[in-house]
N, CA, C and O atoms as CSV, one atom per row, in Angstrom:
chain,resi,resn,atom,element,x,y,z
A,1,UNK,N,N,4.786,-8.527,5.875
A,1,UNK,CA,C,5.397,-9.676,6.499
A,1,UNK,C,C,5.943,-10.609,5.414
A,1,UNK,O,O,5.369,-11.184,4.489
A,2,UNK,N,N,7.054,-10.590,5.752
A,2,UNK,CA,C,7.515,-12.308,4.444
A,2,UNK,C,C,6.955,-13.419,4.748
A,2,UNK,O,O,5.996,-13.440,5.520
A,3,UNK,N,N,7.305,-14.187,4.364
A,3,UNK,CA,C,7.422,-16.005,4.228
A,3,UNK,C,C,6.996,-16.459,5.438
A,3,UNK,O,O,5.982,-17.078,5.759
A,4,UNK,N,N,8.387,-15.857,6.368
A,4,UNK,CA,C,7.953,-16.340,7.595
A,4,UNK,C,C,7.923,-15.625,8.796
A,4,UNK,O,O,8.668,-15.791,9.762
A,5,UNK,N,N,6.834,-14.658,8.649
A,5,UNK,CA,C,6.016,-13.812,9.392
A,5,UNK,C,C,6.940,-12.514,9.965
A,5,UNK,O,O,6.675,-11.957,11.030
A,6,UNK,N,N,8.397,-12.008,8.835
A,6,UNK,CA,C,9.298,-11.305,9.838
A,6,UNK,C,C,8.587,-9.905,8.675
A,6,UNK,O,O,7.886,-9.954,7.664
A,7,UNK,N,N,9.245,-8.685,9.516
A,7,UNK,CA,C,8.916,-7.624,8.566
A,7,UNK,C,C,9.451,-7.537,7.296
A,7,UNK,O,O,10.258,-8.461,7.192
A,8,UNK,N,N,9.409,-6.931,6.343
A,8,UNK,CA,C,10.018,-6.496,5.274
A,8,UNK,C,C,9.782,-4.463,5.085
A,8,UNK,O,O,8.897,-3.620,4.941
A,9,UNK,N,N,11.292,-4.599,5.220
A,9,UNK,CA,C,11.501,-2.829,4.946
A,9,UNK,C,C,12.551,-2.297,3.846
A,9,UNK,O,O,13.770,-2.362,4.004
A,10,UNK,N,N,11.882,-1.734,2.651
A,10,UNK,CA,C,13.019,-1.185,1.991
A,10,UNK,C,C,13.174,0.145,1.940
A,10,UNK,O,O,12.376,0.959,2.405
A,11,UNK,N,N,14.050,0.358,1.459
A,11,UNK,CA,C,14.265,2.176,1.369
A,11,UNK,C,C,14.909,1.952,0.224
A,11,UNK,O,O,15.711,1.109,-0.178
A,12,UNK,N,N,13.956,3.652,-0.559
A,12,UNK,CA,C,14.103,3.475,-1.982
A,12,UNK,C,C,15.372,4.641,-1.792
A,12,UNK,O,O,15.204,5.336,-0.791
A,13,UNK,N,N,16.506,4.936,-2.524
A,13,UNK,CA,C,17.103,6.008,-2.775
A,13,UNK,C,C,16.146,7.324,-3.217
A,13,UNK,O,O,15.095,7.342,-3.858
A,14,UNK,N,N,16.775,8.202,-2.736
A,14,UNK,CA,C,16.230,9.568,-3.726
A,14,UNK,C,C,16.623,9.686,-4.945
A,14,UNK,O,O,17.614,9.503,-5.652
A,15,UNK,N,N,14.849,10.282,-5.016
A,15,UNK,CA,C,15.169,10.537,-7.094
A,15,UNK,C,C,15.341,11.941,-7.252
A,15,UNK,O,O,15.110,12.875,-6.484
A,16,UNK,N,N,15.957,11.876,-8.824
A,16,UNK,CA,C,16.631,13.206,-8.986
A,16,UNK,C,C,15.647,13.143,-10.152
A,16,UNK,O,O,16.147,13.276,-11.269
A,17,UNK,N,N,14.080,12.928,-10.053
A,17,UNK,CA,C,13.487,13.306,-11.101
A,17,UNK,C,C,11.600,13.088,-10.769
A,17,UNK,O,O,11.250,11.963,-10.415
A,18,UNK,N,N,11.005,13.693,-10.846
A,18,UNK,CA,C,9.883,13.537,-10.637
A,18,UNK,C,C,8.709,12.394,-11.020
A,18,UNK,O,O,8.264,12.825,-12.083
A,19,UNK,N,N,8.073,11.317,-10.741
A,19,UNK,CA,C,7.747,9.903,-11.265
A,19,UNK,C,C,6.681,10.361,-11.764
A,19,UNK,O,O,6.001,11.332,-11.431
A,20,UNK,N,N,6.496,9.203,-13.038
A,20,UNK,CA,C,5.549,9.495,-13.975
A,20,UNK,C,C,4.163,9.060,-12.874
A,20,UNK,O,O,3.217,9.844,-12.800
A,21,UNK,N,N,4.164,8.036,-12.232
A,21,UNK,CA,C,3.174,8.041,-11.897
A,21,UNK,C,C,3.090,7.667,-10.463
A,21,UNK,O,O,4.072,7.705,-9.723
A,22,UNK,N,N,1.815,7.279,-10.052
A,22,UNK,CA,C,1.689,7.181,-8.358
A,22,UNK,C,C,2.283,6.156,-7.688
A,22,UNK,O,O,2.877,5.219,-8.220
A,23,UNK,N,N,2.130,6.323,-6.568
A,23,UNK,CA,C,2.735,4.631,-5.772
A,23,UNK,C,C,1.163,3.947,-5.922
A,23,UNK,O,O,0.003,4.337,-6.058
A,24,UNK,N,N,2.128,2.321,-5.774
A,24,UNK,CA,C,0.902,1.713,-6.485
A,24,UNK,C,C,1.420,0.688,-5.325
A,24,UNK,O,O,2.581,0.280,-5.274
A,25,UNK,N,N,0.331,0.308,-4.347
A,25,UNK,CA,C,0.797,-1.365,-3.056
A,25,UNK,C,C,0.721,-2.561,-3.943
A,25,UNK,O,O,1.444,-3.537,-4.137
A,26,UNK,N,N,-0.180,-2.221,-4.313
A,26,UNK,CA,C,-0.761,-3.772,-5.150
A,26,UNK,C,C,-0.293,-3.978,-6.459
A,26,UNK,O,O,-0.605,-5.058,-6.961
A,27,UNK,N,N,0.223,-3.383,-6.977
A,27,UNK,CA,C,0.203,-3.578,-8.538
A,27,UNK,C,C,1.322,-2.509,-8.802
A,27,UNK,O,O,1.876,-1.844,-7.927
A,28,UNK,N,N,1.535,-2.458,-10.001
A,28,UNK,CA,C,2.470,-1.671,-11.034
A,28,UNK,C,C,1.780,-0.984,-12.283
A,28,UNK,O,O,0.614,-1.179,-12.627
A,29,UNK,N,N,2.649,-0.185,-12.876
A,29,UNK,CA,C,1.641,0.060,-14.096
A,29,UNK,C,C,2.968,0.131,-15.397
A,29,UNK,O,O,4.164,-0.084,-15.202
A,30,UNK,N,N,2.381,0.456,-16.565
A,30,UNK,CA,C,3.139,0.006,-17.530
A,30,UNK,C,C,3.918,-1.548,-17.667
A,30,UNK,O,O,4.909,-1.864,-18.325
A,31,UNK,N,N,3.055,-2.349,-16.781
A,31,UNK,CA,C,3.868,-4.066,-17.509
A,31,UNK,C,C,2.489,-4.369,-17.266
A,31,UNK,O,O,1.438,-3.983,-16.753
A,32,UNK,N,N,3.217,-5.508,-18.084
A,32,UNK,CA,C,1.779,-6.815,-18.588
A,32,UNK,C,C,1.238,-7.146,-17.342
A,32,UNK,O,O,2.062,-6.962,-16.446
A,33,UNK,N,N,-0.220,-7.716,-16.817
A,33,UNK,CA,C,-0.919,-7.740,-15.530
A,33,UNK,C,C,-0.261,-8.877,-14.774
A,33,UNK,O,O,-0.155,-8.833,-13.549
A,34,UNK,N,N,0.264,-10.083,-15.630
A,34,UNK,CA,C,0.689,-11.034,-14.748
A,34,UNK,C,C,2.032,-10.870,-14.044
A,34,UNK,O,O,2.616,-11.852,-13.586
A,35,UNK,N,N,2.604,-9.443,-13.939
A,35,UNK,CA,C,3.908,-9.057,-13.663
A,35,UNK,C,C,3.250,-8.368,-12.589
A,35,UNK,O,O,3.931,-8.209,-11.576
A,36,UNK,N,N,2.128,-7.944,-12.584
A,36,UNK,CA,C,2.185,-6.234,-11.781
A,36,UNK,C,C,0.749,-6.577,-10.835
A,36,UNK,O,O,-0.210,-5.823,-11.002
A,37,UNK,N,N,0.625,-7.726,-9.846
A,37,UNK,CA,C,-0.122,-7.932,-9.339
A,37,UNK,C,C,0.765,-8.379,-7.920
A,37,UNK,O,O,1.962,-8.631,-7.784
A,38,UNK,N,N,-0.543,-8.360,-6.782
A,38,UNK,CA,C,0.494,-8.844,-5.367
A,38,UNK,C,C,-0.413,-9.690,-4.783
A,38,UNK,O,O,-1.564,-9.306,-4.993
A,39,UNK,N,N,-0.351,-10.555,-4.220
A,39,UNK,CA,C,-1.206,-11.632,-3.856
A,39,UNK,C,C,-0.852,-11.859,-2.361
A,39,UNK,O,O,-0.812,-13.074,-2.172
A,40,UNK,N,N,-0.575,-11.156,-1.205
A,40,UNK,CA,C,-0.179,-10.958,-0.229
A,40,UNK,C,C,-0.908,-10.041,1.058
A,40,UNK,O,O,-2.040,-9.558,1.029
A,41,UNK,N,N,0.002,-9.961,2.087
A,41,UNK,CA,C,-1.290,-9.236,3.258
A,41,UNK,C,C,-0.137,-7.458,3.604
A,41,UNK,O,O,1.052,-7.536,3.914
A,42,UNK,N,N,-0.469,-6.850,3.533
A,42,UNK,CA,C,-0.201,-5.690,4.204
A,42,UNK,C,C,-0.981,-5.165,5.169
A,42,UNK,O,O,-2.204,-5.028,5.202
A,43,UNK,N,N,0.177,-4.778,6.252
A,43,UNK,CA,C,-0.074,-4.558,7.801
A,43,UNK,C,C,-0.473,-2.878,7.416
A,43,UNK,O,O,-1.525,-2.285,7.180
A,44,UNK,N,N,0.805,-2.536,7.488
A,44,UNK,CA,C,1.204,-1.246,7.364
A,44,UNK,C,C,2.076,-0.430,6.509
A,44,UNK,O,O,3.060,-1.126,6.258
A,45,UNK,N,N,2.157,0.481,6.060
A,45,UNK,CA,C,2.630,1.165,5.077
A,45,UNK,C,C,3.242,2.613,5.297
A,45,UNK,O,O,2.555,3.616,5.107
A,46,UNK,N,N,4.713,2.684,5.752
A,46,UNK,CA,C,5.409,4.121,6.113
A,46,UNK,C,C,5.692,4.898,4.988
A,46,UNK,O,O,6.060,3.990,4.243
A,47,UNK,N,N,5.783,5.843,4.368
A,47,UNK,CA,C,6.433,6.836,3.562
A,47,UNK,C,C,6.713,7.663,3.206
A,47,UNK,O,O,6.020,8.399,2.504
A,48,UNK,N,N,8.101,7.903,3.637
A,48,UNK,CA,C,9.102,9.269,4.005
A,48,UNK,C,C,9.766,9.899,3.349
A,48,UNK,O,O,10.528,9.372,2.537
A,49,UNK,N,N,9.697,10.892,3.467
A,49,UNK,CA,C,10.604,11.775,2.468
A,49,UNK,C,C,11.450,12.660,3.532
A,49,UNK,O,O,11.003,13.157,4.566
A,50,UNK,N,N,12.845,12.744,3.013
A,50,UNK,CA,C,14.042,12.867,4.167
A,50,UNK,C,C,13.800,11.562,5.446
A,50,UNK,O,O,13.783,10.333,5.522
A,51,UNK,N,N,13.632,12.836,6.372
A,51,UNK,CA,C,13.452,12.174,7.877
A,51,UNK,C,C,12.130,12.226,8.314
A,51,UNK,O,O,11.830,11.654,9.362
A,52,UNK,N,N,11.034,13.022,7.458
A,52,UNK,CA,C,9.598,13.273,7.801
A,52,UNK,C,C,8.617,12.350,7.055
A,52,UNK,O,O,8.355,12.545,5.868
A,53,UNK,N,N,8.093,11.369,7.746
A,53,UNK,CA,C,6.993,10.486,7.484
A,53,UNK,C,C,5.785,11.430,6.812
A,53,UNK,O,O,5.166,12.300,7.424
A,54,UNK,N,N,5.584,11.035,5.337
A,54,UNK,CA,C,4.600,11.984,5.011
A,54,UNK,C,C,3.332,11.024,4.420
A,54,UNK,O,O,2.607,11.645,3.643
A,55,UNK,N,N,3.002,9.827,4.623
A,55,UNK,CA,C,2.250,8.955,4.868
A,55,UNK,C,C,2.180,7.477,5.833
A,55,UNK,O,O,2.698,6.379,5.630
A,56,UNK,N,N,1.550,7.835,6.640
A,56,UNK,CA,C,1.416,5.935,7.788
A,56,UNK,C,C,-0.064,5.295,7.355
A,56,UNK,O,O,-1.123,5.745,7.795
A,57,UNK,N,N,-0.006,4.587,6.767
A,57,UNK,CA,C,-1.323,3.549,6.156
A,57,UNK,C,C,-1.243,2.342,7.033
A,57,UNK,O,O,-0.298,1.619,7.348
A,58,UNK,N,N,-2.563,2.340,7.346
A,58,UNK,CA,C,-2.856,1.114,7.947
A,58,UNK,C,C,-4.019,0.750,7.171
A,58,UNK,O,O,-4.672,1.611,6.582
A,59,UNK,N,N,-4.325,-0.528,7.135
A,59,UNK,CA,C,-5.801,-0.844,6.376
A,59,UNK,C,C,-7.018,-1.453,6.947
A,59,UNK,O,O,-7.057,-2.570,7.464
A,60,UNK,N,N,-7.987,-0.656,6.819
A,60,UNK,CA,C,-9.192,-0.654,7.656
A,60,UNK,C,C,-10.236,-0.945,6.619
A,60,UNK,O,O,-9.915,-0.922,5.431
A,61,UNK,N,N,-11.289,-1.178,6.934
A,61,UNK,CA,C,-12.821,-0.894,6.418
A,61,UNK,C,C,-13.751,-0.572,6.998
A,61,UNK,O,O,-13.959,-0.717,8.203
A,62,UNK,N,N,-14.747,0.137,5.827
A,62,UNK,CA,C,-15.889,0.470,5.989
A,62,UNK,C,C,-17.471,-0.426,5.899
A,62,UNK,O,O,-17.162,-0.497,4.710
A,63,UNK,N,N,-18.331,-0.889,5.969
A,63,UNK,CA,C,-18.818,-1.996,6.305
A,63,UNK,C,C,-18.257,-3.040,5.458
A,63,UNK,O,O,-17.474,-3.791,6.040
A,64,UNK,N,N,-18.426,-3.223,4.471
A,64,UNK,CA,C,-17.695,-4.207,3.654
A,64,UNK,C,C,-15.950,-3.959,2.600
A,64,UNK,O,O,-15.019,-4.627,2.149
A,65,UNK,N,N,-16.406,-2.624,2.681
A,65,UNK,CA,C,-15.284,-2.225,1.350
A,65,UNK,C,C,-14.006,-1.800,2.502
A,65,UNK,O,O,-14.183,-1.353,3.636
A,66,UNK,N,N,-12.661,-2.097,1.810
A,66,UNK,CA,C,-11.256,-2.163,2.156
A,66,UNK,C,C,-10.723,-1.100,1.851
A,66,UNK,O,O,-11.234,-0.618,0.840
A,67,UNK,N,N,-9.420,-0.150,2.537
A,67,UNK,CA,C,-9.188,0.869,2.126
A,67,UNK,C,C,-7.869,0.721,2.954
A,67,UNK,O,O,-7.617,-0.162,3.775
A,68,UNK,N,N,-7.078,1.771,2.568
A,68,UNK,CA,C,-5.818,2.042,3.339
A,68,UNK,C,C,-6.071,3.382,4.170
A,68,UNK,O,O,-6.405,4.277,3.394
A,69,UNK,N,N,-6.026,3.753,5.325
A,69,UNK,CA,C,-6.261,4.854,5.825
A,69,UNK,C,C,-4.939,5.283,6.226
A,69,UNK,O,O,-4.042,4.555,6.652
A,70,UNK,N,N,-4.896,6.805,6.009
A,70,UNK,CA,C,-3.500,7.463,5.931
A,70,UNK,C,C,-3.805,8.036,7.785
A,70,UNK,O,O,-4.828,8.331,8.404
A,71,UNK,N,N,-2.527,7.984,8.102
A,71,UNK,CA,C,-2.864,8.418,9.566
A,71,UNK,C,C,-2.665,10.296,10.064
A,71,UNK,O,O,-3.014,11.078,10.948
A,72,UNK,N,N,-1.811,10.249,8.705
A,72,UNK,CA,C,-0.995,11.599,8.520
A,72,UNK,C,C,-2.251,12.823,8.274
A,72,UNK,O,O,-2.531,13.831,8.924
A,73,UNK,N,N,-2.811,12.253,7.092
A,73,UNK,CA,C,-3.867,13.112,6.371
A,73,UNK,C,C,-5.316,13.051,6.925
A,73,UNK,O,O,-6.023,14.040,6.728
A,74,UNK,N,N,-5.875,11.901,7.656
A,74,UNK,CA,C,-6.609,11.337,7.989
A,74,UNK,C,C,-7.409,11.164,6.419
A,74,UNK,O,O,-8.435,11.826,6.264
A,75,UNK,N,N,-7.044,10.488,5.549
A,75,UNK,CA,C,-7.884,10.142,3.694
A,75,UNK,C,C,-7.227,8.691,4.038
A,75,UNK,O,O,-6.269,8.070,4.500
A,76,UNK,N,N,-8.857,8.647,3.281
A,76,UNK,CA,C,-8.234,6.851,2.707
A,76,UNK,C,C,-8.321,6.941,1.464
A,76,UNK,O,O,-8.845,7.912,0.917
A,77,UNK,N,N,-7.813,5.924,0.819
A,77,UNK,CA,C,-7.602,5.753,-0.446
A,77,UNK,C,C,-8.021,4.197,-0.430
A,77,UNK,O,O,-7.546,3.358,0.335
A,78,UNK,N,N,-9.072,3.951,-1.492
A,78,UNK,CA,C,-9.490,2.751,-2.080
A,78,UNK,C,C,-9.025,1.996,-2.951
A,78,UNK,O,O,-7.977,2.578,-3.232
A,79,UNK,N,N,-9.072,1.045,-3.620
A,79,UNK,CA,C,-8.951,0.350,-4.691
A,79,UNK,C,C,-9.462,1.145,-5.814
A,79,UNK,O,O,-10.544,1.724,-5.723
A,80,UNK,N,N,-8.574,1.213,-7.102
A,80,UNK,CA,C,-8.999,2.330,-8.246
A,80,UNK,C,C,-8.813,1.478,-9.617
A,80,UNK,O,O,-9.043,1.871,-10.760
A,81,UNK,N,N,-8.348,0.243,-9.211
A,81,UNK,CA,C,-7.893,-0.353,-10.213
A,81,UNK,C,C,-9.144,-1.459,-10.786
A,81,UNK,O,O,-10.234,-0.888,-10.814
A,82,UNK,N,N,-9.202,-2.923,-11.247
A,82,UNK,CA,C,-10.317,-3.621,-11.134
A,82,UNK,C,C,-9.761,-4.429,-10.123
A,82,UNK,O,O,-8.645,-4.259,-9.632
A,83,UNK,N,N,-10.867,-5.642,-9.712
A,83,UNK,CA,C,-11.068,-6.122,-8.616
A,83,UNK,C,C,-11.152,-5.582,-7.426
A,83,UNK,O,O,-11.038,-4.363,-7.292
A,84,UNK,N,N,-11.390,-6.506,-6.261
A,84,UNK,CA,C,-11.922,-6.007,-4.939
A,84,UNK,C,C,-10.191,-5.883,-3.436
A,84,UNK,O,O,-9.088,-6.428,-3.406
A,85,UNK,N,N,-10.911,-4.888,-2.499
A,85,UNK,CA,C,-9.563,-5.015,-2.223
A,85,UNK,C,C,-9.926,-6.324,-0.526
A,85,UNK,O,O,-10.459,-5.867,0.486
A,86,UNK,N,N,-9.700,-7.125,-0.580
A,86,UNK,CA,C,-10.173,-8.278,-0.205
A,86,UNK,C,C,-9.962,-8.035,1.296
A,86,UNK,O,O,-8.875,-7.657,1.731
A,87,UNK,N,N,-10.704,-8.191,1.836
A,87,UNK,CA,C,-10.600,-7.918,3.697
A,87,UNK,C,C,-10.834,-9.468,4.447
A,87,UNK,O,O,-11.529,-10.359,3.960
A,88,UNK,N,N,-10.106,-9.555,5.703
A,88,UNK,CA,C,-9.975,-10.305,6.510
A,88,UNK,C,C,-11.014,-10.417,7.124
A,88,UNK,O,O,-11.880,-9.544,7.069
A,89,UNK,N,N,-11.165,-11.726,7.973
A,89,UNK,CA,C,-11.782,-11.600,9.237
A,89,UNK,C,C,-11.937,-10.732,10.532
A,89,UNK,O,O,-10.937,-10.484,11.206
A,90,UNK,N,N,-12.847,-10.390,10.796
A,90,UNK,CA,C,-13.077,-9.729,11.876
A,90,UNK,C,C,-11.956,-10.232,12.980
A,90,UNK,O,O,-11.698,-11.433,13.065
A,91,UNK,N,N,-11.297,-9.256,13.825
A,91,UNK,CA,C,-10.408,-9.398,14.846
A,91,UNK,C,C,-11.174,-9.470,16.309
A,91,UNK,O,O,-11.672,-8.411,16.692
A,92,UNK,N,N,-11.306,-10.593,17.128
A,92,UNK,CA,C,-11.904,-10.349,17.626
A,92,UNK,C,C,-10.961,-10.905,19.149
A,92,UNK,O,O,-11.452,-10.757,20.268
């Protein structure tokens, strides 16, 4: 969500080369930390290759700890980096 609560969607072009490294929500790698940090809320997370969605993340937890759960694969993936991945209030 931006600023003021609308979606945000980009689409990256196709690469004509294989990436050195992983997708990263929160952060970046190879720059200095005060560049490559996100201080923000993610809903959800699509990512497609062609026309076939080959990850849908939504973010859930487990009693305390935060994770992105893939809907595709049914895997979550945690925080790998330092710090915590900070969870909301209960929806009630």
């Amino acid at each position: 969500m931006g600023d003021d609560n609308t979606s945000i969607e980009s689409t990256l072009s196709t690469l004509s080369f294989t990436p050195a490294y992983n997708i990263r929500l929160f952060g970046s790698a190879g720059v200095s930390s005060g560049f490559s940090s996100y201080a923000g809320k993610i809903y959800a997370v699509k990512i497609s290759q062609g026309s076939d969605i080959i990850m849908d993340l939504v973010p859930v937890r487990i009693g305390q700890v935060g994770y992105m759960y893939d809907k595709i694969s049914n895997q979550l993936f945690g925080n790998v980096g330092s710090g915590d991945f900070v969870l909301g209030p209960d929806k009630t």
